[in-house]
N, C-alpha and C positions, 0 to 999 in steps of 0.2 A: 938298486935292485928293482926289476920290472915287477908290475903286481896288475893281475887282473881285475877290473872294476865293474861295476853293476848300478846304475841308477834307479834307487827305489824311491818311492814316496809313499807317510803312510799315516795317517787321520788317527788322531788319538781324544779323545774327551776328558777334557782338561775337569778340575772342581770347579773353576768358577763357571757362572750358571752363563749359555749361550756362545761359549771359547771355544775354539775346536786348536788344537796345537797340528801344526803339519809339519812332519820332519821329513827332510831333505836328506835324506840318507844315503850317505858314496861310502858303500860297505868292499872293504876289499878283502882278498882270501885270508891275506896276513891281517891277525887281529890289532896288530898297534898301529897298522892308517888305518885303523877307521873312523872316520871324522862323522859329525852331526850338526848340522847348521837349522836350529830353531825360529824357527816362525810362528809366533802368535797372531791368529786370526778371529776375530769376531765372527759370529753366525751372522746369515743375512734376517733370521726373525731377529736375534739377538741387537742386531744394528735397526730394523727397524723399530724396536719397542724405543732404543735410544735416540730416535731422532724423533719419535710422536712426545718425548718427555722435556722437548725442550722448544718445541714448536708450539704456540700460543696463537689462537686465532687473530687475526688483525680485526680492526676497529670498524665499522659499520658507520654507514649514511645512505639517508633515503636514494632511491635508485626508480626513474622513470618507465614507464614500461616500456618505450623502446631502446632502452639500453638493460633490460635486465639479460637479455640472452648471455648463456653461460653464466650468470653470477651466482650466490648462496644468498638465500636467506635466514637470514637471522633466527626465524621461528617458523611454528608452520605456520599456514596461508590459510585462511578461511573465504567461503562466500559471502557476501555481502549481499547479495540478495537472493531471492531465488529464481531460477530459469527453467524453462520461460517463465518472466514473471507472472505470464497471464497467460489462459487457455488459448489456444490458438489451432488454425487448421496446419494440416500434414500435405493438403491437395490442393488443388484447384477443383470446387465442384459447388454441392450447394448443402448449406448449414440446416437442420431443421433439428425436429424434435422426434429422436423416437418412437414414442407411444402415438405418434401419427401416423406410422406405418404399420400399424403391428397388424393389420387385419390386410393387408396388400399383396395380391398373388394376382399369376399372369393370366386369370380369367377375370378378377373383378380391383385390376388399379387404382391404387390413390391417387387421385390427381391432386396439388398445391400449386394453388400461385403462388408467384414471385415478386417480393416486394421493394427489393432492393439489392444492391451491389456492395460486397466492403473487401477492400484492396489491403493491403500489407502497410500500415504505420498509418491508416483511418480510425476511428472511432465508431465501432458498428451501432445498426440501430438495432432497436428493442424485438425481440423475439415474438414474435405473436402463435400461438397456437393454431396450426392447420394453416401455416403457412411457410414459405422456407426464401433464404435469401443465398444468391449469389455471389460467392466466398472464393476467394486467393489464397494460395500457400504464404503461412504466417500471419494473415489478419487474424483480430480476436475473433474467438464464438460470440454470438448474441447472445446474452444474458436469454435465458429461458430455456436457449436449443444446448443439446448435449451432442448432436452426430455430424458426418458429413458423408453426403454420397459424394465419389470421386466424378467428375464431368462426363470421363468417359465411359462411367457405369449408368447412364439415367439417359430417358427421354426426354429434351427440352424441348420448347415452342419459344421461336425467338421474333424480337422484331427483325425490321428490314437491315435496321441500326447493329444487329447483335443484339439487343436489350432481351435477357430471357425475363416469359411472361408466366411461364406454367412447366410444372416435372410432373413427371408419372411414376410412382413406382411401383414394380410389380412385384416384390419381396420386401417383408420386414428385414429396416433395417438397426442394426446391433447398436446399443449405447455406448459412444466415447468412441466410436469408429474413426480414427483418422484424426484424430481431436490429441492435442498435444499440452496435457494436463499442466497448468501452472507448477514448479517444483519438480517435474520428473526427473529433470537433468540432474541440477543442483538444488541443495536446500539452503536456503539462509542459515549462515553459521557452522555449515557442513565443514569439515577438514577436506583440504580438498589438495595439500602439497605441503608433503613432511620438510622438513628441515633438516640437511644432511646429505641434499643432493644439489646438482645444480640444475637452475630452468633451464627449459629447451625450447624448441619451436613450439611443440603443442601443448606445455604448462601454460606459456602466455598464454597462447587462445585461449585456455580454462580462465584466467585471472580477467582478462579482458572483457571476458562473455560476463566474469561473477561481479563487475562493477569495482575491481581494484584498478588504479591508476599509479599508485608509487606503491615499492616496497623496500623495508631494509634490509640491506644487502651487505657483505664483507664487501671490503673496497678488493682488487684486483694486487695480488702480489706481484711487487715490483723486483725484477729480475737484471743481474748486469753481470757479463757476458766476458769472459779474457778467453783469449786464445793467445798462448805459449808455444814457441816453439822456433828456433833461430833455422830451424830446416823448411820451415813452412814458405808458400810460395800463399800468397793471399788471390785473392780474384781478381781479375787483370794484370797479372806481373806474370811472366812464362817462368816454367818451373823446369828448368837445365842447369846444369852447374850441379846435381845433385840435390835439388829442392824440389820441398812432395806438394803439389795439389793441396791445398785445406781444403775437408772434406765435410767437418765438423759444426763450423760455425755455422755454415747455413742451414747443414741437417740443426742445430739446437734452433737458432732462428723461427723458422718454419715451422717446428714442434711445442716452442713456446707460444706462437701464433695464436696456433691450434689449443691454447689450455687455456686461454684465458686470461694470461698474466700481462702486464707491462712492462717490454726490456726498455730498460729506460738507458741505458747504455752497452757499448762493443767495445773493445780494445785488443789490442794484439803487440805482445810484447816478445821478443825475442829472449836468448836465456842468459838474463841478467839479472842478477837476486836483488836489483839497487830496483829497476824497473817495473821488476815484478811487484813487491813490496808497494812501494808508488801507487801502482793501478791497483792492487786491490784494498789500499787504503781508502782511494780517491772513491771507488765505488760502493767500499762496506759504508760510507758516510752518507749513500742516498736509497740503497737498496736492503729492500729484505733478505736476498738470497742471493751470494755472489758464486758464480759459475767457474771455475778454468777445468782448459782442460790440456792434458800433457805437465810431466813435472811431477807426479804424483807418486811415482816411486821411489826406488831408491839408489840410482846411479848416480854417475857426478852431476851430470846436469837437471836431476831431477828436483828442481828448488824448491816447491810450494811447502813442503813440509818444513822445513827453513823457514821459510817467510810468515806464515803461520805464527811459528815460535817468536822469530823478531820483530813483529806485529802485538804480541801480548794476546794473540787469540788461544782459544780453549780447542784442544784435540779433543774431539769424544772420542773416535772411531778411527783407523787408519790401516789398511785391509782387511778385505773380508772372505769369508770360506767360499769361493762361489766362483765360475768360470762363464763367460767372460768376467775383465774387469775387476781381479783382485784388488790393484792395487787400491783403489777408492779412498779416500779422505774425506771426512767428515769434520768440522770444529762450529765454534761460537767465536764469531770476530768481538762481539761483544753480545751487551742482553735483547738487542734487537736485530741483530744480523747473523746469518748463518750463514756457511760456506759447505760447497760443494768442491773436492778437487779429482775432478773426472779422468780416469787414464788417456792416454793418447790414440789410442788406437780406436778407429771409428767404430767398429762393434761394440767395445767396450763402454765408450761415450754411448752410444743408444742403450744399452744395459743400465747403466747409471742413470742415464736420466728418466729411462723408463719406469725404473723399479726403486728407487730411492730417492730422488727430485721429484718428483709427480707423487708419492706418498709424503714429503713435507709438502709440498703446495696445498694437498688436500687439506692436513692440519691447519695448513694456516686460515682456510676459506669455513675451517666446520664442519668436514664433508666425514662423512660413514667410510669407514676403512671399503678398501675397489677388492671385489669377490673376484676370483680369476673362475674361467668356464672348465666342468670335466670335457673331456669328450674321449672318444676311443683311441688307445695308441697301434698305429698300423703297421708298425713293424718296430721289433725289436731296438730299444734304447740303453747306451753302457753310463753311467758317470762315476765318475771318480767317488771314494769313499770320503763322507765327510763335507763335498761339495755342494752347493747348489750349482744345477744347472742353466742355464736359460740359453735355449736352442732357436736357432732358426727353422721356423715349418711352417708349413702348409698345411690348413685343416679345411677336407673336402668330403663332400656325402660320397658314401660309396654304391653300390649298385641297389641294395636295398634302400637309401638315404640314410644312412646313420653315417655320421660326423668322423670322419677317421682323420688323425692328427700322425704326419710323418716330420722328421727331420729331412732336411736337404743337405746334400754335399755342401762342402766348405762352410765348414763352421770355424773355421779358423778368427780369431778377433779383426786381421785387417780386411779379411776377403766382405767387401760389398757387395758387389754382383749378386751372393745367395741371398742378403739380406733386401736385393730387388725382389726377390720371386717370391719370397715371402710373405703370408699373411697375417703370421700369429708369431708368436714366442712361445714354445715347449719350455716347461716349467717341472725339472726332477728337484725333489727336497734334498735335503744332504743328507737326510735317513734312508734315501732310498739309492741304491745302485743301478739293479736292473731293473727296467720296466719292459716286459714283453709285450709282445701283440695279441691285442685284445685286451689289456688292461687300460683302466681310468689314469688319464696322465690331463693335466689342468695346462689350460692356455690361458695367453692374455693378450688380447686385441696389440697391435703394433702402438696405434692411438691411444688415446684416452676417451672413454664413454665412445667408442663403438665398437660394430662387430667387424670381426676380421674379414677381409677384402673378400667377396665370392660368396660368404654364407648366405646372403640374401638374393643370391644371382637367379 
């Protein structure tokens, strides 16, 4: 008997806390096919509470300051002394004493000799009253003088040499003028870099300027890398006979790079559950975090979940409510290695590692959960009920300057090309369906700790 079909899907909230059940519903006119193929999926807050609950910060040693870029430290960071240590000039001009000036105006000038010169990393001489000395940006003040007229505010009389002899001035001048107060910067003991983020360029320069030289730091999560797939064509093999381009490993490559961690290994194994097994034994034995990607579903050749099991590792997680990137796997190879098993398809893999790889990394370094940014959404967005979304777009000022956040065609998981043009990730919760335009819809940079490509343009 022919019967008319209809595919529906539809988001239900299971009792257990963070479960969304999605049923797959092939509803037909006649009530006895109607069949129901259940899916239990984890939420993506629900899956990240469960990977910060088994993520343990790794072990600390001292760390140089030219090696601290990118690293965590341990605790916060204080000053160690104060900066400038000592008063110093702002100019190039000459050092005196204000109340030498006070009665000076451009009918009856103060005139002051000159009694000396003090350059940047000298030791000045002694300040004398009703007299003023020739001062470089950064030397100290003379003990006694509190101001500085800039060079090209004052009358000099010089020798033939350059040596000035005598200034004139014709205005009172102001106490602590140009004078660069011992402590203004920093203070000895000040907090001066919380703990929970990583340094960057210009923490050093604080830590450097405060007289820190080593700090302790998490060591660098160590990362190892499989790529799966008996269709895959690797880099320098042509990819005819029906073999795809890997597109994957080098995009993870390059994005581990970029975090900070240490891939201490690569492999690529074809689909063999004997092979598989093998490689990510060999790598859960040196690595914090082992990577695949492809395999993570549930067709025939999709092995990892398998080898998981025949490995003796711990499943936490094994799809999740969210698009791209359902399929995702989650486990514990043991009590110090965790597994990622990334879907195959290139979107998806950026999804995963963006948003679930990189929040374990941070746990493991210490770091404060990563805020994503509001900004305006510019035109209407649909998602699935029940879903989280994580969209390809562009977030650009629009005519007034406010930040409008659009998706881009082809959001499909394999299509690349849009995930070129892109600069952020559009971010809907699974509570949320529609977001129209002109509503707050939250991004998050492509990268890790920065802003998305253009916003600083």
């Amino acid at each position: 008997m022919d019967v008319a079909c209809t595919d529906m899907t539809r988001a239900y909230r299971s009792n257990l806390p963070g479960v969304v059940i999605i049923i797959m519903e092939n509803w037909c006119q006649t009530p006895i096919f109607r069949a129901k193929i259940h899916r239990i999926m984890i939420s993506y807050q629900n899956a990240l509470r469960r990977i910060a609950a088994v993520c343990q910060p790794l072990e600390s040693a001292p760390t140089r300051l030219d090696e601290l870029l990118g690293r965590a430290p341990v605790e916060d960071l204080c000053s160690k002394m104060n900066v400038p240590s000592f008063a110093n000039s702002a100019m190039d001009g000459f050092a005196l004493s204000a109340a030498d000036t006070a009665r000076a105006d451009s009918d009856t000038p103060i005139e002051l000799p000159v009694t000396g010169l003090v350059a940047a990393g000298q030791q000045p001489p002694e300040g004398i009253s009703g007299q003023a000395v020739e001062i470089m940006t950064g030397a100290p003040i003379p003990a006694g003088y509190d101001t500085v007229i800039p060079v090209e505010r004052i009358k000099a009389q010089r020798e033939a040499n350059g040596t000035a002899t005598l200034i004139s001035c014709t205005e009172p001048v102001p106490a602590n003028q140009h004078v660069r107060q011992a402590g203004q910067d920093f203070q000895l003991g000040q907090t001066i870099f919380t703990h929970g983020h990583l340094l960057e360029p210009h923490h050093i320069m604080g830590l450097a300027a405060t007289g820190t030289d080593v700090v302790e730091t998490r060591r660098k999560p160590r990362i190892a890398l499989i790529t799966t797939g008996s269709e895959l064509a690797m880099s320098g093999v042509p990819s005819g006979g029906g073999l795809i381009r890997d597109a994957n490993s080098p995009y993870l490559r390059s994005f581990l790079t970029a975090t900070n961690t240490d891939l201490i290994q690569t492999d690529f194994v074809t689909d063999d559950p004997h092979k598989l097994c093998a490689a990510i034994k060999a790598c859960g034995d040196h690595a914090d975090i082992v990577l695949t990607t492809g395999g993570a579903s549930a067709g025939r050749f999709d092995l990892v979940p398998d080898a998981i099991k025949a490995l003796g590792g711990e499943t936490i997680f094994h799809k999740v409510a969210m698009r791209p990137g359902k399929p995702l796997l989650f486990a514990r190879l043991d009590k110090n290695t965790l597994f990622f098993g990334l879907p195959g398809n290139p979107i998806a893999v950026a999804v995963g590692l963006r948003f679930f790889v990189l929040p374990a990394l941070r746990h493991l370094q210490g770091l404060v959960s990563e805020q994503f940014l509001p900004t305006i959404c510019a035109e209407p967005i649909s998602s699935k009920p029940g879903m989280t979304f994580f969209g390809k777009a562009r977030t650009e000022p629009d005519t007034k300057g406010y930040w409008r956040t659009r998706l881009l065609p082809g959001q499909e998981s394999f299509k690349i090309n849009s995930l070129m043009q892109a600069n952020c990730w559009a971010i809907v919760p699974e509570g949320t369906v529609d977001v129209a335009a002109g509503e707050c819809i939250k991004i998050a940079p492509l990268y890790p700790n920065g802003l998305p490509n253009g916003l600083l343009r």
